[in-house]
N, CA and C of each residue as an Amber inpcrd file, in Angstrom:
protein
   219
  69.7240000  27.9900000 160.8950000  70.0630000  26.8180000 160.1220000
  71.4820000  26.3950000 160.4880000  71.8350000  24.9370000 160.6040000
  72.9480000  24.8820000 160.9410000  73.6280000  24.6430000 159.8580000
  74.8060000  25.1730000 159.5950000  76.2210000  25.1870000 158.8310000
  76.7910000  23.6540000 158.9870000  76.4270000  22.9230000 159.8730000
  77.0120000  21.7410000 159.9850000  76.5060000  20.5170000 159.1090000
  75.1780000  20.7880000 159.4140000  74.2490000  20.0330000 158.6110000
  74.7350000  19.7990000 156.9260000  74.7120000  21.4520000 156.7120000
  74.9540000  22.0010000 155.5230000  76.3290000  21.1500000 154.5160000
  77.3970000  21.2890000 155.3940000  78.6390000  21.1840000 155.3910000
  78.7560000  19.4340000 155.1130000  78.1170000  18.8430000 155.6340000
  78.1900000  17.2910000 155.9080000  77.8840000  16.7430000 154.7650000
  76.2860000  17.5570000 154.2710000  75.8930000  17.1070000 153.4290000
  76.4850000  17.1330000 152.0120000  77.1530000  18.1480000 151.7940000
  77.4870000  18.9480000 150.7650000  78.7620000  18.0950000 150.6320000
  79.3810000  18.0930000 151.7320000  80.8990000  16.7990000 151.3720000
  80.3900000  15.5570000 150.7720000  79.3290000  14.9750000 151.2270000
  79.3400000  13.4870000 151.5870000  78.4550000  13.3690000 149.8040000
  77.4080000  14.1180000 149.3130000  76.8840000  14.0650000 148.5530000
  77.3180000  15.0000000 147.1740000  77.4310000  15.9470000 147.6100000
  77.8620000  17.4220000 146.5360000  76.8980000  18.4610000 146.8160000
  76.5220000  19.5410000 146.1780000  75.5740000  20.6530000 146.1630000
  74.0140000  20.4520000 145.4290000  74.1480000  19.1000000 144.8050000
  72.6280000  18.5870000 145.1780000  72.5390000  17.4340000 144.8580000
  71.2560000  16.7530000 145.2310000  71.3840000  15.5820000 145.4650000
  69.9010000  14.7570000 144.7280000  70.2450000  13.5430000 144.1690000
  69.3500000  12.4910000 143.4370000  68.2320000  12.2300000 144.0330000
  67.3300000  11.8530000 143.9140000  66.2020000  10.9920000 145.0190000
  67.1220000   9.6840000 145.6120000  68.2930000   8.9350000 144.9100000
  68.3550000   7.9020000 145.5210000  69.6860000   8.7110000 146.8940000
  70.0080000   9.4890000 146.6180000  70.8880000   9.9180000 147.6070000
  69.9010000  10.5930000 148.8670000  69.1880000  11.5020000 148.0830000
  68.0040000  11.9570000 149.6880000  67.7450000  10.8410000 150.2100000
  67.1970000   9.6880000 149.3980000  66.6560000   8.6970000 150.3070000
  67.6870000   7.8530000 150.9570000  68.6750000   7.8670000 150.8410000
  69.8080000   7.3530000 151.4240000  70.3990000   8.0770000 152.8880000
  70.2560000   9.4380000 152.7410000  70.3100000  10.3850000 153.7470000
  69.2170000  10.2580000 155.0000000  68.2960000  10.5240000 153.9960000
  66.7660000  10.1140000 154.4000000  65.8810000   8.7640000 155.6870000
  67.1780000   8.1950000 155.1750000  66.5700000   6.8130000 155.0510000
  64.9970000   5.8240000 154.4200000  64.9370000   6.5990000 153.0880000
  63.5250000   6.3170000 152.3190000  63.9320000   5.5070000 151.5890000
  63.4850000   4.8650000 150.3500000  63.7780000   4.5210000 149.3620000
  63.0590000   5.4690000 148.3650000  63.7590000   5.0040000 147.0630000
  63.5270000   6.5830000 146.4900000  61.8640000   6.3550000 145.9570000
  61.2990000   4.9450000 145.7030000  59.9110000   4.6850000 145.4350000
  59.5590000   5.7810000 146.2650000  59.3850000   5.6240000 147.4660000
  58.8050000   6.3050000 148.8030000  58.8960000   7.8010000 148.6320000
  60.0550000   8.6000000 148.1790000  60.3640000   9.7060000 147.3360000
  59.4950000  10.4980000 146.7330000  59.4960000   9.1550000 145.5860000
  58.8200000   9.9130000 144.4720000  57.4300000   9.9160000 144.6530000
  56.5070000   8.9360000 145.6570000  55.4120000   8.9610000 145.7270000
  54.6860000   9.9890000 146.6820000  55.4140000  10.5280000 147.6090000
  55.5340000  11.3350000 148.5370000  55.3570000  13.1140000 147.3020000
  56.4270000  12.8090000 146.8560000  56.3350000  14.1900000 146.2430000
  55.1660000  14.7760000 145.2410000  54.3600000  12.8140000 144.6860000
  53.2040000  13.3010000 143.5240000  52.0340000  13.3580000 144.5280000
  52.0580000  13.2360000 145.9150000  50.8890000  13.3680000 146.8440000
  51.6480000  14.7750000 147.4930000  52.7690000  15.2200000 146.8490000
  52.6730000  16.8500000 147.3790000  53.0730000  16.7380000 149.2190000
  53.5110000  15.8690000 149.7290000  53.6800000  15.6560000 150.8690000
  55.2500000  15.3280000 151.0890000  55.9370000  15.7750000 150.4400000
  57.5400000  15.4870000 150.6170000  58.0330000  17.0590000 150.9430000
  58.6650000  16.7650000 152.3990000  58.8560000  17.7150000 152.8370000
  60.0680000  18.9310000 152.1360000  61.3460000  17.8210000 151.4300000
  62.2330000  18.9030000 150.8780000  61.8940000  18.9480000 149.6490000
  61.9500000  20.5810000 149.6400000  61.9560000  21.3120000 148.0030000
  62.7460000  20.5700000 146.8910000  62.5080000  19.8680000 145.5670000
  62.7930000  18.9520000 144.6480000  62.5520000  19.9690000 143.4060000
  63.3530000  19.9500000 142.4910000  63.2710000  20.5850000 140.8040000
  63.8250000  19.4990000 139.8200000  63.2830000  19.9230000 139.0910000
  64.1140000  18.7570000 137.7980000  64.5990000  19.3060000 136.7470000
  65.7520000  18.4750000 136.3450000  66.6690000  19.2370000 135.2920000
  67.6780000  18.1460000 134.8010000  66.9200000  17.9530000 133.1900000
  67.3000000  16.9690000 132.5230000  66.7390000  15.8530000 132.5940000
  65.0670000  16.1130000 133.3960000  64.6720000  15.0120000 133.3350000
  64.6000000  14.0780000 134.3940000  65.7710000  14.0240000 135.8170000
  65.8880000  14.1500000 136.3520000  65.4920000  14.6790000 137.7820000
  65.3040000  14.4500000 138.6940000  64.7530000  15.0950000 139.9130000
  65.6870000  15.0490000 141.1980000  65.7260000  16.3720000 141.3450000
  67.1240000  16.7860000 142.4540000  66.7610000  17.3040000 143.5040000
  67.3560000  17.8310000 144.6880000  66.9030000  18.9330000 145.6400000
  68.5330000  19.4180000 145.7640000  68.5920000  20.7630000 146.1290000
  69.5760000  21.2200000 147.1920000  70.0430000  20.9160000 148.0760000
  70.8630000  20.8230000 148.4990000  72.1260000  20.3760000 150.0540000
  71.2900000  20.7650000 150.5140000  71.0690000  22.3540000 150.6460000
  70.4570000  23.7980000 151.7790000  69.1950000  23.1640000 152.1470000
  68.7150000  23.1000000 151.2110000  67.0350000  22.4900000 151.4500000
  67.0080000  21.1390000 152.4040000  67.7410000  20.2580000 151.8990000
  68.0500000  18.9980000 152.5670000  68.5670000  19.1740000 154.5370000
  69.3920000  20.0790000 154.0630000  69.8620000  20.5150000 155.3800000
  68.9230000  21.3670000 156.3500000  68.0140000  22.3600000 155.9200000
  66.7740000  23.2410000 156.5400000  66.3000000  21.9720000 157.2380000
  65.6540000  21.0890000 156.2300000  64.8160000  20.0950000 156.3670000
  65.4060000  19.0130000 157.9970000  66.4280000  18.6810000 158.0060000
  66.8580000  18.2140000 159.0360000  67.3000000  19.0100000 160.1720000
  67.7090000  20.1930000 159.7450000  67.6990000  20.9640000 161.0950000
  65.9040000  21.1960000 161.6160000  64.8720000  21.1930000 160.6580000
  63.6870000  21.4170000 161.3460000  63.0790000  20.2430000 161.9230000
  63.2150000  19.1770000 161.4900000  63.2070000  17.9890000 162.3890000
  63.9700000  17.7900000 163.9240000  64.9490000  18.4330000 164.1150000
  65.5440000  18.2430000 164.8720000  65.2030000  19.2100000 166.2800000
  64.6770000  20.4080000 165.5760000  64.0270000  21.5060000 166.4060000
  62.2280000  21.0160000 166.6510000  61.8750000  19.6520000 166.2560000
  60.3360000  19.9530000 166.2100000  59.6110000  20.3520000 165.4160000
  60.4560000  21.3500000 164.2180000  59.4940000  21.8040000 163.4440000
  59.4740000  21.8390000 162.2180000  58.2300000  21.0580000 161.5780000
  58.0560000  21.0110000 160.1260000  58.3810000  21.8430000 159.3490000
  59.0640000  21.6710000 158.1320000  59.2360000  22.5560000 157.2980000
  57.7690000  22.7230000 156.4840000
């Protein structure tokens, strides 16, 4: 996993991040997000808290380093 990824993300966003920020990263909109995730087909790991729906930097970051290698998370 790269540390860089990690690092970028974590500045630019914080240690986790909104649907509208993934999709900003992403380049999704967060509709696209959320519909992705109730068809179970959104690739980064998402939890909710407060109601709310977040993912991890780490996760975010796996997720683009495995794109980048070819391979699906």
């Amino acid at each position: 996993m790269s540390l860089l990824h990690e690092a970028i993300i974590a500045e630019k966003y914080g240690l986790r991040l909104t649907v509208e920020q993934m999709g900003e990263a992403l380049s999704l909109k967060p509709q696209t997000i959320y519909n992705k995730i109730a068809k179970d087909e959104f690739k980064v790991r998402t939890y909710v808290d407060g109601g709310k729906r977040f993912a991890d930097y780490r996760d975010l970051a796996a997720y683009l380093d495995s794109c980048r290698a070819g391979i699906q998370v």
